[in-house]
VEXDO-286720 format. One line per field, with one value per atom (N, C-alpha, C): chain; atom name; x, y, z. Coordinates in Angstrom, 1 decimal, padded with zeros to 4 digits. Layout:
<recs>
chaine = (A:...)
atome = (CA:...)
u = (X:...)
v = (Y:...)
w = (Z:...)
</recs>
This chain:
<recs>
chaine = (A:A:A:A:A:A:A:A:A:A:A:A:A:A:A:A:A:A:A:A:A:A:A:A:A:A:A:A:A:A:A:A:A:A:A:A:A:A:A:A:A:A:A:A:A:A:A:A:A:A:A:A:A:A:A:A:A:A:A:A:A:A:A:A:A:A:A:A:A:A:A:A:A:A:A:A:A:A:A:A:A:A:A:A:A:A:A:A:A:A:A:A:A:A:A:A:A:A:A:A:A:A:A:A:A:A:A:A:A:A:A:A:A:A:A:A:A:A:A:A:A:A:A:A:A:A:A:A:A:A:A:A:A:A:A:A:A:A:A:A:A:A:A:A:A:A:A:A:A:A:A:A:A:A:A:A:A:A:A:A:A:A:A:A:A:A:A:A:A:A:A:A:A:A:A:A:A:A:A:A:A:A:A:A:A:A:A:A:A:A:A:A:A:A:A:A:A:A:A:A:A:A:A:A:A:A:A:A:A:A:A:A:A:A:A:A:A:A:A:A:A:A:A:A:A:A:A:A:A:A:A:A:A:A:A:A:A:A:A:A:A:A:A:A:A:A:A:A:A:A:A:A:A:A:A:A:A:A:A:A:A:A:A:A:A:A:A:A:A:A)
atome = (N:CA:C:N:CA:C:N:CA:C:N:CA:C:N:CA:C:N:CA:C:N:CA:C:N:CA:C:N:CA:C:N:CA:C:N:CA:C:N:CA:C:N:CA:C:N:CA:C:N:CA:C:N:CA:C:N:CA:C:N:CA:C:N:CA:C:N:CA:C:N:CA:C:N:CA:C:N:CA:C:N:CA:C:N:CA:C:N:CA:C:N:CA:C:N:CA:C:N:CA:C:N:CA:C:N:CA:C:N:CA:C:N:CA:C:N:CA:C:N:CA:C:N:CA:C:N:CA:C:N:CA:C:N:CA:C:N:CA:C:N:CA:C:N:CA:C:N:CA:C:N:CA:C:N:CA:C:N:CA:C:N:CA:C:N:CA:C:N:CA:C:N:CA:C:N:CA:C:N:CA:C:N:CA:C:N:CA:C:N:CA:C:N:CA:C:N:CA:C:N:CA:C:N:CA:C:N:CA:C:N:CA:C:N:CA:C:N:CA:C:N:CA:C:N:CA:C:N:CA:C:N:CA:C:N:CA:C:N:CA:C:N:CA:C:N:CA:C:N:CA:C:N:CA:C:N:CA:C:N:CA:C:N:CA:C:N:CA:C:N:CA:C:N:CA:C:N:CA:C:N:CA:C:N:CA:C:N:CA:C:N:CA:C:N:CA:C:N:CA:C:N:CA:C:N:CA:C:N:CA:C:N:CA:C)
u = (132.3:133.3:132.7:132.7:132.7:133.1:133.1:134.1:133.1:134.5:133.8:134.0:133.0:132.9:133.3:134.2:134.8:133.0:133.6:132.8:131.0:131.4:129.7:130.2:130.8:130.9:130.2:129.1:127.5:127.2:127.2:126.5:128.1:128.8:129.9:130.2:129.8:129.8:128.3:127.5:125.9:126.2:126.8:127.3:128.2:129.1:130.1:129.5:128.3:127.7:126.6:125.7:125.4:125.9:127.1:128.1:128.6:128.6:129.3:127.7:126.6:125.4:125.2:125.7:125.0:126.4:127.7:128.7:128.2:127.7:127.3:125.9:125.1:124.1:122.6:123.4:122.3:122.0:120.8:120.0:120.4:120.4:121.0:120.1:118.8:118.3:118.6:118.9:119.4:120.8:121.5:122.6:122.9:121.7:121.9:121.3:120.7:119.8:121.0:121.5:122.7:123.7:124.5:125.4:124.5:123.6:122.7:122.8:122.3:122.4:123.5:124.8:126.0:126.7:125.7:126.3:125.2:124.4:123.8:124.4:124.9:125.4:126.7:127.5:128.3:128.7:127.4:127.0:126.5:125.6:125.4:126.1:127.6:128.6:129.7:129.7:130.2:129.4:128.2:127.1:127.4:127.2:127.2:126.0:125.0:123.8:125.0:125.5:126.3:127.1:127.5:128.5:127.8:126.6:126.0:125.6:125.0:124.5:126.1:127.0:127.7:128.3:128.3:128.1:127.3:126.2:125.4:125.4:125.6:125.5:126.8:128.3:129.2:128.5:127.9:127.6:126.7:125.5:124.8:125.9:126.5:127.9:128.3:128.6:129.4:128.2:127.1:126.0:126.0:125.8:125.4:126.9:127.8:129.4:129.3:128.5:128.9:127.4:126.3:124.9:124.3:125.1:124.4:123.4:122.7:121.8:120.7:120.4:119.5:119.3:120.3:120.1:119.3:119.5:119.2:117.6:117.2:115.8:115.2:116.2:115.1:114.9:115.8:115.4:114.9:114.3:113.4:111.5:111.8:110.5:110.2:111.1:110.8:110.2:110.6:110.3:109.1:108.3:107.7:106.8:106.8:105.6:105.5:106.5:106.2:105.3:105.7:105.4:103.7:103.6:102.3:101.2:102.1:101.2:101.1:102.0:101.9:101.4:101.1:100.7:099.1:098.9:097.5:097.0:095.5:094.8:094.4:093.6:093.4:092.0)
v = (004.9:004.8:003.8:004.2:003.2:002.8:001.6:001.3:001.3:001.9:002.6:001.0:000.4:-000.5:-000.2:-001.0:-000.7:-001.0:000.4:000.4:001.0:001.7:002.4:003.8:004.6:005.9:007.1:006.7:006.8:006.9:006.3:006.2:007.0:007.0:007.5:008.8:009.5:010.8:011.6:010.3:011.4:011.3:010.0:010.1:011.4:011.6:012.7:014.1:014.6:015.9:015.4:015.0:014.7:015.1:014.4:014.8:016.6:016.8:018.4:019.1:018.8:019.6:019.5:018.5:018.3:019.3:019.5:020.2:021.9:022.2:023.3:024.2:023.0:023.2:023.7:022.9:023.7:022.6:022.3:021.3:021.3:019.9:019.6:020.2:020.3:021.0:022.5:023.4:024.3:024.5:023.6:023.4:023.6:022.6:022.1:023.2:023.6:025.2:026.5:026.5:027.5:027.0:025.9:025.7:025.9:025.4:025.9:027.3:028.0:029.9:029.9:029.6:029.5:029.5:028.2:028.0:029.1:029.1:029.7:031.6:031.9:033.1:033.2:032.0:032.1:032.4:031.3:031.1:032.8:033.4:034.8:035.8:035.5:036.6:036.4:035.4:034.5:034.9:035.6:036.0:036.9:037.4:038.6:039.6:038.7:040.2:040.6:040.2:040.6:042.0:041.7:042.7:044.0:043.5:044.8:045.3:044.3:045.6:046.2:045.7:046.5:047.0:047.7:048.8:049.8:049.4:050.6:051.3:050.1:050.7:052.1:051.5:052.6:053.9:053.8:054.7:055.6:055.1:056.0:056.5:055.6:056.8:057.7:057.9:058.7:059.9:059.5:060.6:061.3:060.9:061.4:061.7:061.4:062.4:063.1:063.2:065.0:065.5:065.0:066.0:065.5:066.2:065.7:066.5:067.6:068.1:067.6:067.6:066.6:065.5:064.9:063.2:063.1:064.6:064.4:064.8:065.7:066.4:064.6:064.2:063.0:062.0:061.9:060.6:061.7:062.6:063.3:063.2:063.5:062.9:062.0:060.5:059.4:058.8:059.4:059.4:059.4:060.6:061.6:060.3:060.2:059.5:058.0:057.6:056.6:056.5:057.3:057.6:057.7:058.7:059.3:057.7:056.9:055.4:054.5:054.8:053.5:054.0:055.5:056.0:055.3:054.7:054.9:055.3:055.7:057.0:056.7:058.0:058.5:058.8)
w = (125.9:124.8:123.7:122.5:121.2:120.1:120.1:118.9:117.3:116.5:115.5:114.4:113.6:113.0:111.4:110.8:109.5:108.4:107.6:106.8:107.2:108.4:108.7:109.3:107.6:107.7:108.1:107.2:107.2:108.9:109.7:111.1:112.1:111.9:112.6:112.1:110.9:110.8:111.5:111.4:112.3:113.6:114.0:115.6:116.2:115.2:115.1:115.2:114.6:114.1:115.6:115.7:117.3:118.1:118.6:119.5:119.3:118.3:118.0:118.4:118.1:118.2:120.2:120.5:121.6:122.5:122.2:123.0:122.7:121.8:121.4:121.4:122.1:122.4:121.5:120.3:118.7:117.8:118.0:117.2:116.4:115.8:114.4:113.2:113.4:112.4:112.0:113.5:113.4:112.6:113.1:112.6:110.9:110.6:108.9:107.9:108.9:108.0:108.4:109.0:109.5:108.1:108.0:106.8:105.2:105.5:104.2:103.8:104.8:104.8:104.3:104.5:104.7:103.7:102.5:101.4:100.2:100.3:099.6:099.6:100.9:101.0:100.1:100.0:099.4:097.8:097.6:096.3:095.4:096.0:095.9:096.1:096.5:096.8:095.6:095.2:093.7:092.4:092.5:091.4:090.6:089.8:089.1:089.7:090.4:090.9:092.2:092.4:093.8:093.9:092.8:091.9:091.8:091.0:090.9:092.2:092.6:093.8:094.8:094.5:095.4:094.6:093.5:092.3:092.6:092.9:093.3:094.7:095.8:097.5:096.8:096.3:096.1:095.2:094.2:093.2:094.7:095.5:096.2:097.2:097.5:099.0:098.2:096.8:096.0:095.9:095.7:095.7:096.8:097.7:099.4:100.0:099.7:099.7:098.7:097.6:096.8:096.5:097.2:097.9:099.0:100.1:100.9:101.2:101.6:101.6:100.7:099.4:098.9:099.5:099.8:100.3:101.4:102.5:103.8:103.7:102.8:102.2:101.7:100.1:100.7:101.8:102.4:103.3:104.4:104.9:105.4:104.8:103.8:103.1:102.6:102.6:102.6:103.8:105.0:106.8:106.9:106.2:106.4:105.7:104.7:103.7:104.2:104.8:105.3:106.8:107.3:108.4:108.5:107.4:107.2:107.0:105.9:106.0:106.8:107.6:108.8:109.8:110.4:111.2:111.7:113.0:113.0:113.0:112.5:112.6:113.6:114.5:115.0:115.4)
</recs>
């Protein structure tokens, strides 16, 4: 048990995130890079590029629900070309 000293917030909040890393079994570096991801994901979903791109994921479902046969021809020959470059030769 410890007693917590007035005025050393500072050492009693890292004691506190310790103690939470060490019940949960995730290093505190892991930890601080996990809320980081966290905040930065946030930040990016608050954007205006965010917007757009989920503008467009909709605009392509709206494509590939009214051609699907095209869509399925290209992603057949996108397979294909890819395929063809990453293949090892032989």
């Amino acid at each position: 048990m410890t007693q917590e000293m007035p005025g050393g917030s500072a050492a009693s909040e890292e004691h506190e995130a310790q103690q939470h890393s060490e019940k949960t079994g995730i290093p505190e570096q892991v930890e601080a890079l996990g809320e980081t991801a966290s905040k930065l994901y946030d930040q990016f979903r608050e954007s205006e590029q965010y917007g757009k791109i989920q503008d467009s994921v909709t605009r392509a479902g709206e494509y590939i629900r009214e051609n699907p046969v095209p869509s399925v021809l290209y992603a057949l020959g996108a397979g294909f070309v890819l395929g063809m470059l990453f293949h090892p030769k032989r």
